[in-house]
C-alpha positions in Angstrom: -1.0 -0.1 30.6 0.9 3.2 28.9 -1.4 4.1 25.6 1.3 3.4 23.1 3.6 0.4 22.4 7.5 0.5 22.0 7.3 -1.8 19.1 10.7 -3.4 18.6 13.6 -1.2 20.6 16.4 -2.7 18.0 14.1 -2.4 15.3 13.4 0.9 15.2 17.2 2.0 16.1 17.9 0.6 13.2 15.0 1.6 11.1 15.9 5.2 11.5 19.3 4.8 9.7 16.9 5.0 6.7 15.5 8.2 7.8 16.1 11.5 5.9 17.5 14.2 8.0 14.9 16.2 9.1 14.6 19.9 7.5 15.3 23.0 9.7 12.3 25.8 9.3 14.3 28.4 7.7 11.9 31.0 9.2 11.0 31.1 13.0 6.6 31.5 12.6 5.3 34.0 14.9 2.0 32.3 17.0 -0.6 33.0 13.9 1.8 33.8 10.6 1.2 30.0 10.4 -1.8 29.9 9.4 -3.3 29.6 6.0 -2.2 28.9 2.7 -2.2 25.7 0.6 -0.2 22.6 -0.8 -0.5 21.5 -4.2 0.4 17.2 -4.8 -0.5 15.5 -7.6 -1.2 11.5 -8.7 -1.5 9.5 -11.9 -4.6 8.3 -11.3 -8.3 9.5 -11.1 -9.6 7.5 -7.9 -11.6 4.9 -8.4 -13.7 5.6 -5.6 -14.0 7.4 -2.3 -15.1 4.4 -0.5 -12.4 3.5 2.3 -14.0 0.6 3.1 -14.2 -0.6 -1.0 -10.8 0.5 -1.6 -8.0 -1.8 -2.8 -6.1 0.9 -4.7 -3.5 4.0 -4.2 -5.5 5.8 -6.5 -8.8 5.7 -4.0 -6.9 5.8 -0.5 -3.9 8.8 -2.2 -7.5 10.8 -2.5 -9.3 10.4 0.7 -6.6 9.3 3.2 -7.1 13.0 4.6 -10.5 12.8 5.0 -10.7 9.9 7.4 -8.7 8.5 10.8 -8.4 5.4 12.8 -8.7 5.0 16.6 -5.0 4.8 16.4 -1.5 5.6 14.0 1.9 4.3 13.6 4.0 7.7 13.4 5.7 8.3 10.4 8.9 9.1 12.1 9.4 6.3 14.9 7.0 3.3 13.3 5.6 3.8 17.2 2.2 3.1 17.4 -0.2 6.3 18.9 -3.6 7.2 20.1 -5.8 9.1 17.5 -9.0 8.9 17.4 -8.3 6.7 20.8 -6.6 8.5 23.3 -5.7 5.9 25.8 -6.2 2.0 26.0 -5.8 -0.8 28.7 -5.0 -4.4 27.7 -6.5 -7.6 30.1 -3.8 -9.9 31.2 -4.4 -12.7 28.8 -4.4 -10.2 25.7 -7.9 -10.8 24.5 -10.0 -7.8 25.9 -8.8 -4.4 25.1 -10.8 -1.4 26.1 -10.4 2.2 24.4 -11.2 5.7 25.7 -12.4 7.5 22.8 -11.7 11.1 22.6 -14.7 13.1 23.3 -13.4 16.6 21.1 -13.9 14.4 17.8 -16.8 16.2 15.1 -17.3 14.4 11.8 -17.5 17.1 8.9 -21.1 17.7 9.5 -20.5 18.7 13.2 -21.8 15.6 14.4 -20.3 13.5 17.6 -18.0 11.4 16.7 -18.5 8.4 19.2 -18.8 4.7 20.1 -21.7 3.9 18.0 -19.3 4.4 15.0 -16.9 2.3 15.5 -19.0 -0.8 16.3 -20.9 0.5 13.4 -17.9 0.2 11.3 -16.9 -3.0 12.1 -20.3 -5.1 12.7 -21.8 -3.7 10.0 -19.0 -2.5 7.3 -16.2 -4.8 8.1 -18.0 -8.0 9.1 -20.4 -7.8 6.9 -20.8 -10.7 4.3 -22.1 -8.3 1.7 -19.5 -6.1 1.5 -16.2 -7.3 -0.2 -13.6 -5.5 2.5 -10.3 -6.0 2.4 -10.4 -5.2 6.3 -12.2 -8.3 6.9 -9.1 -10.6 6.4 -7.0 -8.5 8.3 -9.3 -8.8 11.4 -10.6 -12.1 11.1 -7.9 -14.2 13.9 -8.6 -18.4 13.4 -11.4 -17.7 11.0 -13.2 -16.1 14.0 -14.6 -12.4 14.5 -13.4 -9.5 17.0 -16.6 -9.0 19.2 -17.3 -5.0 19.9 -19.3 -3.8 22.8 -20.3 -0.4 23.7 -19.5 0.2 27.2 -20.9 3.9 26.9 -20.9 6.9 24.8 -16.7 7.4 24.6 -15.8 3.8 25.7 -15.7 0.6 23.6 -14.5 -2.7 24.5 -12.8 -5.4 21.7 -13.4 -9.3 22.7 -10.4 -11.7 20.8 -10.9 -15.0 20.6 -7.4 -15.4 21.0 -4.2 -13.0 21.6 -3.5 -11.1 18.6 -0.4 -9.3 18.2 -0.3 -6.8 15.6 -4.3 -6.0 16.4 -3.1 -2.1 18.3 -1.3 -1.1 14.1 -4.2 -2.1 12.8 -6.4 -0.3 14.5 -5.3 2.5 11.9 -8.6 1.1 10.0 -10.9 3.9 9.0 -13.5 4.4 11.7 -16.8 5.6 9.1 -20.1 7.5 10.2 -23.1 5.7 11.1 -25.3 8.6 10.9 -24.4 8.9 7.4 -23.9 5.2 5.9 -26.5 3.2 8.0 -29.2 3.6 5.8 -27.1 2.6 2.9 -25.9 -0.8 4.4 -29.7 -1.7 5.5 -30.8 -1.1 1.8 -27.9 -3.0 0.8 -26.4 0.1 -0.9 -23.2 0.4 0.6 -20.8 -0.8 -2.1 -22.1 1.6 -4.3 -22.1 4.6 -2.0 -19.3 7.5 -2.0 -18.6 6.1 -5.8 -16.4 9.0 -7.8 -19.9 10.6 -9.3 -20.9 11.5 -5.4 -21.1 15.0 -4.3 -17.8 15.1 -2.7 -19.2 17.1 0.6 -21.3 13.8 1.2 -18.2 12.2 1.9 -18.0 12.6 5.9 -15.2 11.8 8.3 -12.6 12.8 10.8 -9.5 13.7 9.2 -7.8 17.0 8.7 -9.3 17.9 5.4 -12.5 17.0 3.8 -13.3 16.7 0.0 -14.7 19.7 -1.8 -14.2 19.2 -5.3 -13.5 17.0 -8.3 -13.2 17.5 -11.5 -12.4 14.5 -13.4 -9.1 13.8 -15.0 -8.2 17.3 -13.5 -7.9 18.1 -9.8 -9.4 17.3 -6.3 -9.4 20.3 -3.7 -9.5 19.2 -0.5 -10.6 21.9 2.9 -9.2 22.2 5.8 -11.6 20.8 8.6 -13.2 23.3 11.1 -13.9 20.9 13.5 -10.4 19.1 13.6 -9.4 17.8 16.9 -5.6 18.2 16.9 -3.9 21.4 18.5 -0.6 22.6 18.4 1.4 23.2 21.7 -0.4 26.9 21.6 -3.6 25.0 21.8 -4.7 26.4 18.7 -6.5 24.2 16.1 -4.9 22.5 13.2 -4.1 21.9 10.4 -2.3 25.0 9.6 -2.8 24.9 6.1 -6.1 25.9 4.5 -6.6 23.6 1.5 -4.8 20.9 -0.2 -5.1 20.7 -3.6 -4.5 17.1 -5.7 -3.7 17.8 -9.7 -4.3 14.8 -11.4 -1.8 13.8 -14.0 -1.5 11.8 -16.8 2.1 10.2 -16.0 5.1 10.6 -14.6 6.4 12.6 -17.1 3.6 15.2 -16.8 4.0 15.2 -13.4 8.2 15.8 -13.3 7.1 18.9 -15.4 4.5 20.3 -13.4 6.9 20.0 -10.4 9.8 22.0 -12.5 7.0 24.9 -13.3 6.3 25.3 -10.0 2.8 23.7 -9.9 3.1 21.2 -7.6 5.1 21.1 -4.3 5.9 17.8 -4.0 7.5 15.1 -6.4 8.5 11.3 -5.6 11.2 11.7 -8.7 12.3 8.9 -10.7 15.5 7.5 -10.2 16.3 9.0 -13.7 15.5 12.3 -12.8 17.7 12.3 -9.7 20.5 14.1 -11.4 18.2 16.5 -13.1 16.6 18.2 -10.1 20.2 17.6 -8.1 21.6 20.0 -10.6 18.8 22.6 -10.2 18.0 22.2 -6.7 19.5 25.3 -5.5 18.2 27.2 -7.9 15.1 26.9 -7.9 15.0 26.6 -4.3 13.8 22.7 -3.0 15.5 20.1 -1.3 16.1 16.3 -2.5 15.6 14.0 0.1 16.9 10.3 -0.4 15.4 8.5 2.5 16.6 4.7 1.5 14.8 1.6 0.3 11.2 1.9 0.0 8.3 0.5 1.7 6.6 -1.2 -0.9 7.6 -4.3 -3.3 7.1 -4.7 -7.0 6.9 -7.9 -9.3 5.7 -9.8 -11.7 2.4 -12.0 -11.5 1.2 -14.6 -13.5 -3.0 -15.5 -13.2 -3.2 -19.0 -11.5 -7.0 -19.0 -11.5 -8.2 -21.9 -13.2 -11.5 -20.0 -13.7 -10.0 -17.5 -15.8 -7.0 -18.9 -17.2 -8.0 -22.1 -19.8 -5.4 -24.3 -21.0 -2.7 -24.5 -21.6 -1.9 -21.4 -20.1 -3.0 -22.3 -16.7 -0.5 -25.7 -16.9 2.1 -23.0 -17.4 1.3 -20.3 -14.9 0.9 -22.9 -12.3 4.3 -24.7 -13.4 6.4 -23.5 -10.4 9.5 -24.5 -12.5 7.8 -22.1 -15.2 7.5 -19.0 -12.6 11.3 -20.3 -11.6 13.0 -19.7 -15.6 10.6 -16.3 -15.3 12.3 -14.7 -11.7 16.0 -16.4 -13.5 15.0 -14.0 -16.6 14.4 -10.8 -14.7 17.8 -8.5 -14.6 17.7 -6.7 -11.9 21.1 -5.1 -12.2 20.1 -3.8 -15.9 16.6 -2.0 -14.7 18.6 -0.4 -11.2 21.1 0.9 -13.5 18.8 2.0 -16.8 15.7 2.8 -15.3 16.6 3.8 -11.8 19.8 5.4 -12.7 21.2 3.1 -9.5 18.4 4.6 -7.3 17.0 1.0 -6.7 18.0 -2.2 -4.6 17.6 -5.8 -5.8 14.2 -7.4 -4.5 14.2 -11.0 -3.6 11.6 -11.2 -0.5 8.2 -11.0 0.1 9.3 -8.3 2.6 11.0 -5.0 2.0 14.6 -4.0 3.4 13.7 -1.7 5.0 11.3 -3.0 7.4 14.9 -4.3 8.7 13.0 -6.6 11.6 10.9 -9.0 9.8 13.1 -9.1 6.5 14.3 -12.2 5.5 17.6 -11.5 3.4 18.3 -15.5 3.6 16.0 -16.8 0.9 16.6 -17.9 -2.7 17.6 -15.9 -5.0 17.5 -15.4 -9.0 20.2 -14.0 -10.3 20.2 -12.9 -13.9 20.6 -15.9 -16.1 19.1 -17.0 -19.8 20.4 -20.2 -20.1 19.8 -21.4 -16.5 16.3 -20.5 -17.9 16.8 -22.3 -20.7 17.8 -25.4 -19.2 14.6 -25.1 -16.5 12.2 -24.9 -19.1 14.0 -27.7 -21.5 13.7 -30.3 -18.6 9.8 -28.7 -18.4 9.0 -29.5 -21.5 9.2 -26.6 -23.3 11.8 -26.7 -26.4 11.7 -24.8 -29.8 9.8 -27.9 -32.1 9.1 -26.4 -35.3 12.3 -23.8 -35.1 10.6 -20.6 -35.6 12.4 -18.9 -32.2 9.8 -19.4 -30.2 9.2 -22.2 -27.3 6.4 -24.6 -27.6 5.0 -26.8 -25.0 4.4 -30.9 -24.6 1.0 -30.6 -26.8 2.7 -27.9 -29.5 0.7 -24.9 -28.2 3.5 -21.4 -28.5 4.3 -20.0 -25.7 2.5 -16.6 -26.2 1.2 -14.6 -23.1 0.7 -10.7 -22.5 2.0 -8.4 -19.5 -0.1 -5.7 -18.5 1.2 -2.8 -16.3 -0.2 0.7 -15.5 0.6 3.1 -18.7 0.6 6.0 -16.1 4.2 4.8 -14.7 6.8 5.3 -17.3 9.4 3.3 -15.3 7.0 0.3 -14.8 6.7 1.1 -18.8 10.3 0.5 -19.0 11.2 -2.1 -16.8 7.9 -3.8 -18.5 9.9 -3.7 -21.3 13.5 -4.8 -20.7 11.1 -8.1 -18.5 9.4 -8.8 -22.1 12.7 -8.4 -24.4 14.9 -11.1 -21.7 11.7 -13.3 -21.5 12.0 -13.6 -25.7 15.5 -14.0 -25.5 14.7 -17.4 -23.9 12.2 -18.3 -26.4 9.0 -16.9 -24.7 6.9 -14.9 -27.4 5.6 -12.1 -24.8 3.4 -9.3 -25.7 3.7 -6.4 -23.0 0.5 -3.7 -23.6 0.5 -0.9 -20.9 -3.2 0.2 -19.7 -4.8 2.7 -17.3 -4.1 1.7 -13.8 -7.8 1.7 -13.1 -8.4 -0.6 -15.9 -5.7 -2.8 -14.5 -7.2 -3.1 -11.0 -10.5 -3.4 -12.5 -9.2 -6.9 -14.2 -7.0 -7.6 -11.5 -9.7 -7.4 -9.0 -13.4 -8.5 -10.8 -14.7 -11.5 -12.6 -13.6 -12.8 -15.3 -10.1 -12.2 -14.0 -9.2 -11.4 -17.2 -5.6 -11.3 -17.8 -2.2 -13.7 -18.3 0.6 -11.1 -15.8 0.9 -8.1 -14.6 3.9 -6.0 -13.5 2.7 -4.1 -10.3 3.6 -3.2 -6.7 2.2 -2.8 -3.7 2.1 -1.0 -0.7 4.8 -2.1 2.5 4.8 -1.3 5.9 6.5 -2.3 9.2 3.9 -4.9 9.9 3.7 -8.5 7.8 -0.2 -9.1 9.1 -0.8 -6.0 7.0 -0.4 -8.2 4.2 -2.7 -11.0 5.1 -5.5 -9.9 2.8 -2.7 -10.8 -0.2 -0.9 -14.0 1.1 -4.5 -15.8 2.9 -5.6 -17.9 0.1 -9.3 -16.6 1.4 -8.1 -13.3 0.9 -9.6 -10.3 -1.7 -6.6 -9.2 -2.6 -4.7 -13.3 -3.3 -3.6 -12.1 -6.8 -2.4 -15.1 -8.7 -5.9 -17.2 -7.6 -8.3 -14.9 -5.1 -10.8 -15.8 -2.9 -9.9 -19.8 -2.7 -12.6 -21.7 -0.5 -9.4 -23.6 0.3 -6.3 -23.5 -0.3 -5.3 -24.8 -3.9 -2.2 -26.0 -3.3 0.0 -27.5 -0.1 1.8 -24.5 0.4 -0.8 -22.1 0.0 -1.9 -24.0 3.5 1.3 -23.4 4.5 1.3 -19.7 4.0 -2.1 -19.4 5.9 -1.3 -21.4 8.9 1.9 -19.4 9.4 -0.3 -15.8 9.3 -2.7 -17.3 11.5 0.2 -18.3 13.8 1.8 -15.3 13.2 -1.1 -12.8 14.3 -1.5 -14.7 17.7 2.3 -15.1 18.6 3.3 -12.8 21.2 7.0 -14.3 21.8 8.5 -11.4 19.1 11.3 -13.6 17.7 9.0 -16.2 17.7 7.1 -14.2 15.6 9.8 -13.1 13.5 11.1 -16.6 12.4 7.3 -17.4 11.2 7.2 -14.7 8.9 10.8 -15.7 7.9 9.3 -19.1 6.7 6.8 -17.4 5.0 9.1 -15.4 3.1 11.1 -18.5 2.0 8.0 -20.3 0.7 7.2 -17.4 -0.9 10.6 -16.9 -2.6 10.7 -20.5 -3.6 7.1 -21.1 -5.0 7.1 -17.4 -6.6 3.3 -16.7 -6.5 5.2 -13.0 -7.2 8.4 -13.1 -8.5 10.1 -9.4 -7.7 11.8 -7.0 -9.0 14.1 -4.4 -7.6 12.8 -1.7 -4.6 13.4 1.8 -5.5 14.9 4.5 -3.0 12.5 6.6 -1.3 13.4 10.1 -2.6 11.5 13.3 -2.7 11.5 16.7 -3.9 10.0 19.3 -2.3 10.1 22.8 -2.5 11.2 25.0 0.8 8.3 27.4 1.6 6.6 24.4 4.1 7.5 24.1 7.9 7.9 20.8 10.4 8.8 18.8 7.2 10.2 15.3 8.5 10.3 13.1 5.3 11.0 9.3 5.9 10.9 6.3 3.9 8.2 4.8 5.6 5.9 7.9 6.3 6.7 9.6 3.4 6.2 13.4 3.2 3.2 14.0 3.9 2.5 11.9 7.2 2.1 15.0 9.3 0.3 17.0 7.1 -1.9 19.1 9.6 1.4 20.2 11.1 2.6 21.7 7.9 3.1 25.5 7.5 4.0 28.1 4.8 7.4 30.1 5.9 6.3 33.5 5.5 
């Protein structure tokens, strides 16, 4: 079996339409001007953590994605699947045992050996474990049944399936973590409170091309390059080129358009709004825009569904699909593409993003833009204007009053928050929209009491739909609107889980496609998320960095360790 997958020839032909065109090196490197130097990125967020295993938020995995690797990668060019810390693999005939070489010139940060002890450390202890609250575990749970891992020696580890499961080779990007290091942490029962942001960032330990040196809160994380790295360049010598990455932390997107115009940063995911800005001043001072298409990612609106946390009457609302249904027919799209994203956006309507072109599902229903369609949904609902004060009431007389939170660190989230909350009064909904700290928002998105009525947030995309189990399983940690169901609440809830269960052992791939198309039309009709519009990928970065190949779904900095200063 060859050690990497073609995944989806038409796909990816098609895919790459989206691509940016690559950057030429203006400057030919002689065989060691490459080296050193630094790269200076920023984010809106402090991280909440530096726990990949914990993690359920940008802020934690934009920090210490670096730092650690999986046994494989999906390449941020072609979507191909590779070897990384894997470098070959061999697949029985019936799909359910898969055995991986590991690459023996693998260090952690301490100049330990990385080997096969870690990686069924990280899975029968991290992963599997009940203790731990892991995203992962949803992902690589197939029929409610575990992957066995057995050690077949040092650099050699076989997976046991209890049944074929397709996308099981892209997932096996997971973090592999160090067992020499965390062990004693999980046997104390320590673990989810390990690597927490107060840590001394050099006990952090893992694989990856740079490892954390410093934080300073609210300010900055400085990242080093790895001395024991196990990638070369075709001169064999080691990488990454660069010496340090640096990580300024600022307070919102404003701040952080600023810092890129002074020169403090080298890289900027711009606003559609400040497209025509930097366009106008590109030349001058001396970066390239890249517009690389639709996004991989989606963003919507949420309302809380868990009975625990919501009390009447709210919860009759939230869970009134014909009340989500007058919400998506209040949301105008075309109004925030054109005044927040200065037409840099794309309407959203399914579960899956444009541009992962294969598995998207363009046929599902749609909301256009209209108040009294609204109006007439939540009439027949029950929900009319009884004492005439503007604002709707419901059958008992209770106003219809709720509050949107969204993450006071994105200004355009701020915004679209905004025009959401002035269209949803329009129809008689008395909405108050308070912005908060993104941590703040995960914290109440993600821990008892569950205390909040909707959010305007996004997620993360990606070529693969299983990536999104732990968000669409009704058993899943991340299952917004009602998390962590013993069983599913509601009929097509079930539905939803017995498609990704289906869906993950499927090997027919158009088979597999039109299950994930059904998913997306249950999804678009019930609206557990009701979506908004998908902004373009575009960057800005500044042209003093070599083998550059920014793409929508890899972003800029995919191939970091190859990145070089033109000197």
């Amino acid at each position: 079996m060859k050690n990497k997958i073609k995944y989806f020839s038409a796909f990816l032909a098609v895919l790459l339409l989206f691509s940016c065109a690559r950057k030429e090196n203006k400057v030919k490197a002689g065989p060691d001007s490459r080296f050193g130097g630094k790269i200076v990125i920023s984010s809106v967020s402090d991280p909440k953590s530096f726990n990949p295993i914990m993690a359920k938020e940008t802020s934690t995995t934009h920090a210490i994605g670096w730092c650690f690797e999986g046994l494989t990668e999906t390449d941020g060019v072609t979507t191909e699947v590779k070897p990384c810390l894997a470098e070959s693999w061999q697949i029985s005939p019936d799909g359910l045992e898969w055995i991986f070489k590991l690459r023996k010139d693998v260090k952690w940060f301490d100049g330990k050996q990385f080997t096969a002890d870690d990686v069924i450390f990280t899975f029968d202890k991290l992963i599997y474990n009940d203790d731990i609250p892991s995203s992962s575990r949803d992902i690589f749970t197939i029929d409610g049944k575990e992957i066995k891992t057995v050690k077949i020696d040092d650099f050699t580890i076989k997976f046991i399936l209890s049944k074929p499961f397709a996308p099981f080779l892209r997932q096996l990007n997971q973090e592999i973590l160090p067992k020499h290091i965390l062990e004693k942490s999980v046997q104390e029962k320590k673990f989810t409170s390990t690597w927490g942001v107060n840590s001394n960032p050099l006990e952090i330990i893992g694989t990856g091309p740079f490892y954390l040196k410093e934080y300073v809160p609210s300010q900055k994380l400085i990242l080093e390059k790895n001395p024991y790295y196990w990638r070369k360049d075709k001169d064999g010598k080691q990488l990454p080129y660069l010496d340090q990455l640096v990580i300024l932390i600022v307070p919102d997107q404003d701040a952080d358009l600023l810092k890129f115009q002074s020169g403090e940063i080298d890289i900027l995911s711009p606003r559609g709004q400040d497209f025509s800005l930097l366009k106008s001043k590109e030349k001058e001072e001396d970066f390239t825009l890249y517009n690389c298409g639709p996004t991989f990612g989606t963003n919507f609106l949420v309302f809380n569904q868990n009975p625990a946390a919501v009390k009447h009457p709210k919860i009759d609302w939230f869970t009134n699909v014909d009340f989500r249904r007058a919400a998506a027919y209040l949301i105008d799209k075309n109004s925030i593409i054109n005044n927040v994203m200065s037409g840099l956006a794309f309407p959203q309507n399914s579960a899956m993003e444009k541009a992962a072109v294969f598995f998207y599902n363009d046929n599902v229903k749609k909301y256009d833009y209209n108040i009294p369609k609204a109006k007439g949904i939540l009439s027949a609902s029950g929900f009319t204007d009884k004492n005439k004060d503007g604002f709707l009431e419901d059958k008992n007389g209770n106003t219809v009053e709720f509050t949107i939170l969204t993450n006071s660190e994105n200004k355009e989230r701020e915004q679209m928050g905004n025009i959401i909350a002035d269209d949803l009064r329009k129809a008689g909904i008395k909405v108050n929209f308070a912005p908060v700290q993104f941590n703040t928002l995960v914290s109440k998105l993600d821990n008892p009491p569950f205390d909040w009525d909707a959010i305007l947030i996004g997620l993360t995309g990606g070529v693969e739909p299983h990536s999104g189990m732990n968000v669409w399983m009704s058993s899943g940690q991340l299952h917004m609107w009602y998390p962590r169901q013993k069983k599913p609440a509601t009929t097509w809830e079930k539905e939803i889980d017995d498609l990704f269960t289906r869906g993950a052992s499927e090997l027919n791939e158009e088979k597999r496609r039109q299950i994930y198309f059904r998913w997306q039309e249950i999804a678009a009709e019930q609206l557990p998320f009701i979506y908004t519009v998908n902004p373009a990928a575009i960057y800005a970065v500044r042209n003093k960095f070599g083998n550059l190949h920014p793409t929508a779904f890899g972003g800029v900095t995919h191939n970091i360790w190859e990145f070089y200063l033109n000197k």
